[in-house]
N, C-alpha and C positions, 0 to 999 in steps of 0.2 A: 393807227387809226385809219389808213387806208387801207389795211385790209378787206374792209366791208363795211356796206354801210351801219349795219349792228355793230361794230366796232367803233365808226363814229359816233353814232347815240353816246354808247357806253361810257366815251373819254372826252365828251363835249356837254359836261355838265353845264358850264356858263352860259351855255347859247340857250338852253333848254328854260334858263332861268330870265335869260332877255326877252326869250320869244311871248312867255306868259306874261311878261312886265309891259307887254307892244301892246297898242291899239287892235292888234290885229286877232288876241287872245278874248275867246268870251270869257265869262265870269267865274272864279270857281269858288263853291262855298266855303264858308270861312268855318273849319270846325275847330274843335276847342284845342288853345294853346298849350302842347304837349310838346317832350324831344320827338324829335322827326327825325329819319336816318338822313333824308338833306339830297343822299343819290341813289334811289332806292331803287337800281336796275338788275335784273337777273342776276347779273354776275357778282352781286355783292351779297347773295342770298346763299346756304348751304350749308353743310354741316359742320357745326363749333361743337366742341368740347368742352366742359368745365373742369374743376380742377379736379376734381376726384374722378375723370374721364366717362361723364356721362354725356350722349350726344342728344343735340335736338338740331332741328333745322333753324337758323334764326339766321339777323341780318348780320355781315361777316364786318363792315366796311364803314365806321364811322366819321371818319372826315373830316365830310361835312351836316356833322351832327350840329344843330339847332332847335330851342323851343320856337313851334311853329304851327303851323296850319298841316294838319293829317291828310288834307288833302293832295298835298304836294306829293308825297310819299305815292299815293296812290297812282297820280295823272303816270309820274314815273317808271314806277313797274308798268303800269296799262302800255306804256309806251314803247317801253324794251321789249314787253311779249310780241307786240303786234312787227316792232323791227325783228327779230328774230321769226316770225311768221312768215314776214314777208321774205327775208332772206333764204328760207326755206320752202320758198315757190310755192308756198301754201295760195290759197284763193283770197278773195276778201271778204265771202262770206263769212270764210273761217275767222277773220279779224272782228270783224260785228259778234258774233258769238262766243269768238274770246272773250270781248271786253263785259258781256255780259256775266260770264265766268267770274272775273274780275269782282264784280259787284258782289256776287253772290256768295262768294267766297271769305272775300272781306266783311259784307254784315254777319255772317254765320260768325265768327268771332266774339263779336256783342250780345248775342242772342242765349247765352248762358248766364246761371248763375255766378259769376266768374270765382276762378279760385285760381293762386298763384302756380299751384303744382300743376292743374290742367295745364294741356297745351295742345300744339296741331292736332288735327284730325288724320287720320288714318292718308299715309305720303301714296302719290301714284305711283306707279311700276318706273317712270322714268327716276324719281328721288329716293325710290326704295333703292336701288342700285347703286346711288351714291351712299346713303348712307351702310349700306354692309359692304362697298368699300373704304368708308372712311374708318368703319369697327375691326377692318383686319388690316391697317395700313399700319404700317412699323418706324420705328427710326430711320433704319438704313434707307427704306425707302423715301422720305423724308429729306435727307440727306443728300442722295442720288439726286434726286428732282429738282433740290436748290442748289447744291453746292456740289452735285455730281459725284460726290467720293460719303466713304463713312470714315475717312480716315482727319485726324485733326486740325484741319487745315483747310482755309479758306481759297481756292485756286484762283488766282487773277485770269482774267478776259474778260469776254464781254457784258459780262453781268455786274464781275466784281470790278473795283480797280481801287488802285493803291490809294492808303491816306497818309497823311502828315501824319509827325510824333505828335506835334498839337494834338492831333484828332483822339489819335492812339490812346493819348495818356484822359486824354476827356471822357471817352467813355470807360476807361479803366475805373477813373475816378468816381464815374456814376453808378457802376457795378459795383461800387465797395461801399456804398448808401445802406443801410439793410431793409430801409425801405424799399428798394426801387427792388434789392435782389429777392424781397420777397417772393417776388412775382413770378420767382423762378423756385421757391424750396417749398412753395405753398400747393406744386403740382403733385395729385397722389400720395407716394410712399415718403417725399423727401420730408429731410428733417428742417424746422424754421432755423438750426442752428450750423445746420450745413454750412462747408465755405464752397464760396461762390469766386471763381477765377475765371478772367477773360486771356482765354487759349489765341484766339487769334479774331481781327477786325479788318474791316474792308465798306470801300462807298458801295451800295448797291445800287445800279440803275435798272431798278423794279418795273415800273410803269409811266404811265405819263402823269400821273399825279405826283411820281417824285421829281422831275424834271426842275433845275433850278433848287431844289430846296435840299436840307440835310437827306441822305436817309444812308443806313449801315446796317448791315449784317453783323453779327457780334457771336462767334463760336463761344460756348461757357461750358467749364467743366465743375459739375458738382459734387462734392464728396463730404461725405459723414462716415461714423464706424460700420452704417450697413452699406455704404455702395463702395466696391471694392471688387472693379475699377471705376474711377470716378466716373458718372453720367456725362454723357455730353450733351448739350441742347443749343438750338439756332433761336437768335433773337433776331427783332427784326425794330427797329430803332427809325423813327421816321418825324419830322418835325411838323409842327402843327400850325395851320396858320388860318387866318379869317375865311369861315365860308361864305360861299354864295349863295347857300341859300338866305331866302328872307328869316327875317325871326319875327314875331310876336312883338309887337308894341308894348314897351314896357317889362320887356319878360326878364330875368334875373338869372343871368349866368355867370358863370366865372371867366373874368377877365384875359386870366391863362389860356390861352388857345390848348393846351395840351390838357391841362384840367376840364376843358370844355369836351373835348374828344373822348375824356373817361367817365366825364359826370354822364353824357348821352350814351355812352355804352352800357353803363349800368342798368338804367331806364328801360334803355330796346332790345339791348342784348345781354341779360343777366351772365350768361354763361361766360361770354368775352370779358365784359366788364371788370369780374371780379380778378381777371387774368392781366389785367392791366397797370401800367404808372404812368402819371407824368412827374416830368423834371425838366433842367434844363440841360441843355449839353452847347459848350461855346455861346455860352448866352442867350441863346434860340429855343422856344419852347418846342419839346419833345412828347413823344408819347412811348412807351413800350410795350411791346408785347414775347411771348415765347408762340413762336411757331411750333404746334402741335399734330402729330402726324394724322389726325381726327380731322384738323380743320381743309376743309375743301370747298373750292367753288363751284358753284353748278354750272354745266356747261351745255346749254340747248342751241348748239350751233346748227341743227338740224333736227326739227320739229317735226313729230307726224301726227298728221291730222286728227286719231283715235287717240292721242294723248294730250293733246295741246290744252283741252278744254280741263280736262282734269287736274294737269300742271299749273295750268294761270291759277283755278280755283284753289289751286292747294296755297298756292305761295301767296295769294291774297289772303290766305287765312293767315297764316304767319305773319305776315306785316301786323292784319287788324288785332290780335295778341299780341304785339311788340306797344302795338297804341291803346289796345284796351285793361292793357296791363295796370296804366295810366292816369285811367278813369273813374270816377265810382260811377253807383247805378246810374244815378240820374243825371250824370255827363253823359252815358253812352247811351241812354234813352233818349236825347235830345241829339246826340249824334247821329244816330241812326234814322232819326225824323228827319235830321238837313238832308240827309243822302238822299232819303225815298224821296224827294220832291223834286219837280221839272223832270220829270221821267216820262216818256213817250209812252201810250196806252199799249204800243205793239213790241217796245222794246224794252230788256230790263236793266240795259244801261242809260244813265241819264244824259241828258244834252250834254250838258258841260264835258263829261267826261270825252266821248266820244268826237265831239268838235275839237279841242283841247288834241286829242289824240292825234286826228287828221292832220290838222295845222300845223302841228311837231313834225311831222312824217314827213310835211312835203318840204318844211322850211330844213328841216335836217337833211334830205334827198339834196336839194339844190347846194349847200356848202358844203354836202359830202362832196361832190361833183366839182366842184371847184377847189376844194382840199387834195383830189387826184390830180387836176391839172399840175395845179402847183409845185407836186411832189413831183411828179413827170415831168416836170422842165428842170427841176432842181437835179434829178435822179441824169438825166439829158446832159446839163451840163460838167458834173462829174466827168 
């Protein structure tokens, strides 16, 4: 997180959720109560695969999925484009005409007949490139990237480190569910009656959202009479716990923190969703998934001006089809009426948004700044 301040956005979801909760936040409208992806910043965005390997761009990162205000979803992308704008020495005119972008992109969503097979609109030159990397990425490279070898075996260091037989035999014992292994023989060619063996496991310390909580890597080899030699595949095993985002008065979710993380993927991101379980693993609500060499995160650590406006508007379309997925007509006609109001004559993003945006940027500038001290005394006294 100190490596930049788009890096602190990205892994300082709770401040982002105080800041709007402050006196200090204007108002944002309240649209209709829907799953919300909860941290809906760049980097959770990009190319998924479903099980029979087709790609779309959708939201990668549920969470902190929540039924909720769609607004939220939005202030948060508006907010990582404009950090990634500005960490790319872009100007601030270029910020005001992103966020317009923004808007624009996301009602374009609404403004169709909807139908479930449509989807995004035609990706810019910067997501086109992800996605015909993500359509020639292989196993081995897959492999390489997380666990450095294609060979079967989980190498310990700094990513991986050793578990207990407890651990070992718990996720053995979750793997031999035929539910949970579905999630793995329901990819493609495999058979539902395939067996499913856990080759080797290990803690992963992935990011700062695993920090404190469960999460593992779990090598599986899969075999039936056509794969000969077994397939191998990396799961990725992560425990589920109460988000931060707000939810909806009254809204109706599943108590399960991991059931909640799969019922919201289903919702936002059909593709993931269906690639999902939860259970439990040591008592603690989990979720699962197979890491797929398709799926990838977008990475705009370096934004250029002639695409910026295009990229905001595209992934705003994505989000507004993960929520208008959602809706029927006459939710997303009444939708779209809260958005077009309090809008400036000269500009075509609205107050809310735009103030909402600024306010984040400067209150996340100043803890960034102070997140560096911090680390620099601590790094000092080493």
């Amino acid at each position: 997180m100190a490596q930049s301040a788009h890096s602190f956005v990205r892994g300082n979801t709770a401040q982002f959720y105080e800041w709007l909760d402050s006196s200090s936040a204007p108002g944002v409208p309240e649209g209709p109560p829907i799953w919300i992806c909860g941290d809906c910043h760049v980097g959770n965005l990009g190319p998924v695969a479903d099980a029979a390997g087709r790609i779309r761009i959708h939201v990668r990162d549920l969470d902190q999925t929540v039924i909720g205000n769609p607004a939220l979803d939005l202030i948060r992308l508006a907010l990582s484009l404009a950090s990634a704008a500005r960490g790319s020495n872009l100007p601030g005119v270029v910020t005001a005409h992103m966020l317009e972008a923004v808007m624009e992109g996301y009602e374009s969503a609404f403004e169709h007949d909807f139908d479930e097979a449509q989807d995004n609109s035609e990706p810019p030159d910067a997501v086109r490139i992800a996605m015909r990397e993500a359509r020639r990425r292989t196993w081995k490279q897959l492999a390489k990237e997380h666990i450095g070898d294609t060979r079967p075996k989980i190498p310990l260091g700094p990513k991986f480190w050793p578990i207990t037989e407890d651990e070992r035999g718990a996720i053995e014992s979750v793997f031999s569910d035929r539910s949970v292994a579905r999630v793995v023989t329901m990819v493609e060619s495999r058979s539902d009656e395939a067996k499913v063996d856990v080759i080797d496991s290990a803690y992963w310390m992935k990011g700062c959202s695993s920090l404190g909580l469960l999460r593992y890597g779990a090598l599986l080899g899969v075999s039936d009479e056509t794969l000969n030699p077994a397939e191998l595949c990396l799961m990725d095993i992560k425990e589920a716990v109460a988000s931060v985002a707000p939810a909806a008065k009254g809204a109706e979710m599943p108590d399960d923190y991991g059931q909640r993380v799969v019922e919201g993927a289903l919702h936002i991101s059909p593709f993931l969703g269906e690639r999902m379980s939860a259970t439990t693993l040591l008592d603690r609500p989990v979720f699962i998934r197979e890491l797929l060499p398709q799926d990838l995160a977008l990475e705009l650590n370096r934004m250029m001006s002639d695409e910026v406006m295009k990229t905001a508007a595209y992934l705003a379309t994505v989000v507004g089809f993960a929520h208008a997925r959602q809706m029927d007509s006459s939710t997303r006609s009444s939708w779209q009426n809260e958005l077009s109001s309090n809008r400036s004559p000269d500009l075509d993003a609205p107050s809310w948004l735009w103030t909402n945006v600024v306010g984040l940027l400067i209150d996340h500038e100043r803890t960034y700044l102070e997140h560096c001290r911090r680390y620099a005394l601590a790094d000092q006294a080493r």
